[in-house]
C-alpha positions in Angstrom: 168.2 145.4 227.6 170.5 142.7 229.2 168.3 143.3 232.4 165.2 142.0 230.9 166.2 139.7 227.7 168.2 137.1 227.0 171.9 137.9 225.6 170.2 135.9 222.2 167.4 138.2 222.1 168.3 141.3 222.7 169.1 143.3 219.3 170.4 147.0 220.8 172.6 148.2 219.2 176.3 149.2 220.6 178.1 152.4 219.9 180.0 151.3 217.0 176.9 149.9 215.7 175.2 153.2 215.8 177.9 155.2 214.1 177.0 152.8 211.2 176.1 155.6 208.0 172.3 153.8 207.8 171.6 154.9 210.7 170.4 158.7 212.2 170.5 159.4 216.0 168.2 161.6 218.4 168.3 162.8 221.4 165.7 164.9 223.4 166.8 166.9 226.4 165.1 168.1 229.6 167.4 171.1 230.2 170.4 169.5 231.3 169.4 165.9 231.7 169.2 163.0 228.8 165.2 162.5 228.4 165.8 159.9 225.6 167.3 159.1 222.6 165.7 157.1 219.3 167.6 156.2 216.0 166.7 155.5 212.3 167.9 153.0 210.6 167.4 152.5 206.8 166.6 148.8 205.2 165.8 149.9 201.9 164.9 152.9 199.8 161.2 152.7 201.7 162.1 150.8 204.5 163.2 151.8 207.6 163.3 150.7 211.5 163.4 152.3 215.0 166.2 151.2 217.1 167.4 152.4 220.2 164.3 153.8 221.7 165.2 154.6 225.3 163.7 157.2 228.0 165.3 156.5 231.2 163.4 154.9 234.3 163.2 158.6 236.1 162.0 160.5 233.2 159.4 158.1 231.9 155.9 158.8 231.1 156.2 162.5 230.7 156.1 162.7 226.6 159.9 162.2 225.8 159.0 159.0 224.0 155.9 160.0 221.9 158.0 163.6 221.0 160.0 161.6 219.8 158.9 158.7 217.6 156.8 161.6 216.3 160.0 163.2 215.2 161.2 159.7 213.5 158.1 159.5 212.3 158.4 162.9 210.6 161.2 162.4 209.2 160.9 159.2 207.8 158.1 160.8 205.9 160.4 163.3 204.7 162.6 160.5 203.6 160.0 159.2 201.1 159.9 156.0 203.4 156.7 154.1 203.1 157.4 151.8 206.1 158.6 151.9 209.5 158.6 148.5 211.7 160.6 147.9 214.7 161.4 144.9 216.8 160.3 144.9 221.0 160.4 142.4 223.9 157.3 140.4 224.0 157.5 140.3 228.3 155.6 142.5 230.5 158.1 145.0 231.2 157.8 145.7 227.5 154.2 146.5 227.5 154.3 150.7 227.5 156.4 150.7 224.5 154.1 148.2 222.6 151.0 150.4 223.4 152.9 153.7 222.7 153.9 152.3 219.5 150.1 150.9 218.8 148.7 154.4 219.9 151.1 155.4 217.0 149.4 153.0 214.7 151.7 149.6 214.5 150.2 146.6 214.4 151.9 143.4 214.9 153.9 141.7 212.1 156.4 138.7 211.1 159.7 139.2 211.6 161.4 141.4 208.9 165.0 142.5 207.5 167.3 140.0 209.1 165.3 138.7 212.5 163.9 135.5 212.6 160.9 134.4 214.6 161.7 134.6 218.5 159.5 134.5 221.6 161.3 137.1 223.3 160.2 139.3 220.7 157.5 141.4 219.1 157.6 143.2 215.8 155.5 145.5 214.7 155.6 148.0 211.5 153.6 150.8 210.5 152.6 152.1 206.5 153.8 156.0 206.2 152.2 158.1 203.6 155.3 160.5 202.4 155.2 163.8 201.9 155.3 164.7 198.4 155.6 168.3 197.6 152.2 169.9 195.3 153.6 171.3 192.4 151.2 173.8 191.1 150.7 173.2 187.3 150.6 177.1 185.7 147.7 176.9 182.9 147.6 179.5 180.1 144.7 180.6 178.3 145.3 181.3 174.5 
């Protein structure tokens, strides 16, 4: 991220920052090569954001990413979150992520959590509908 923000803009998040309990960390394989990793991290009770979204240059464009923000996206549901946003660079190399996350249903927001407004970013969040089990309710006839 260093390659494309500035050091004061870029929010990735270091190793020890990741083993942080808040957060939950993917990674999706093709065979023996890293196809890209993704990470949860909770706000609140319903809040949470993506960090770490990463596919590397060779592998891009081949469904690793949209496997798996699906996959966050699943489980965030599962979670009983009723919110997902995430912060992105706002320049041009930027621009497939935005639209994957938009094709996802994100729109563009105001910062949230602990960023602040910042023209080398974008942030974007997403309502979730949880999944609630059905519990059938048994009625008796008398």
């Amino acid at each position: 991220m260093y390659a494309n923000s500035p050091a004061e803009s870029v929010h990735a998040l270091d190793l020890e920052a990741l083993r942080d309990p808040r957060i939950t960390f993917w990674t999706i394989w093709n065979e023996n090569q890293l196809a890209g990793c993704i990470a949860l991290k909770q706000l609140d009770r319903l809040h949470a954001e993506i960090k770490s979204m990463r596919t590397p240059r060779n592998l891009r464009r081949r469904g690793a990413a949209r496997q798996l923000l699906q996959h966050l996206i699943d489980e965030a549901r599962q979670r009983n979150y009723s919110r997902l946003s995430l912060e992105t660079g706002s320049i041009k190399f930027f621009e497939p992520a935005r639209d994957l996350y938009r094709s996802f249903g994100f729109e563009y927001c105001g910062p949230f959590a602990d960023y602040a407004e910042d023209p080398n970013s974008v942030f974007m969040s997403k309502v979730i509908v949880s999944i609630v089990p059905i519990i059938p309710i048994s009625s008796t006839s008398r």
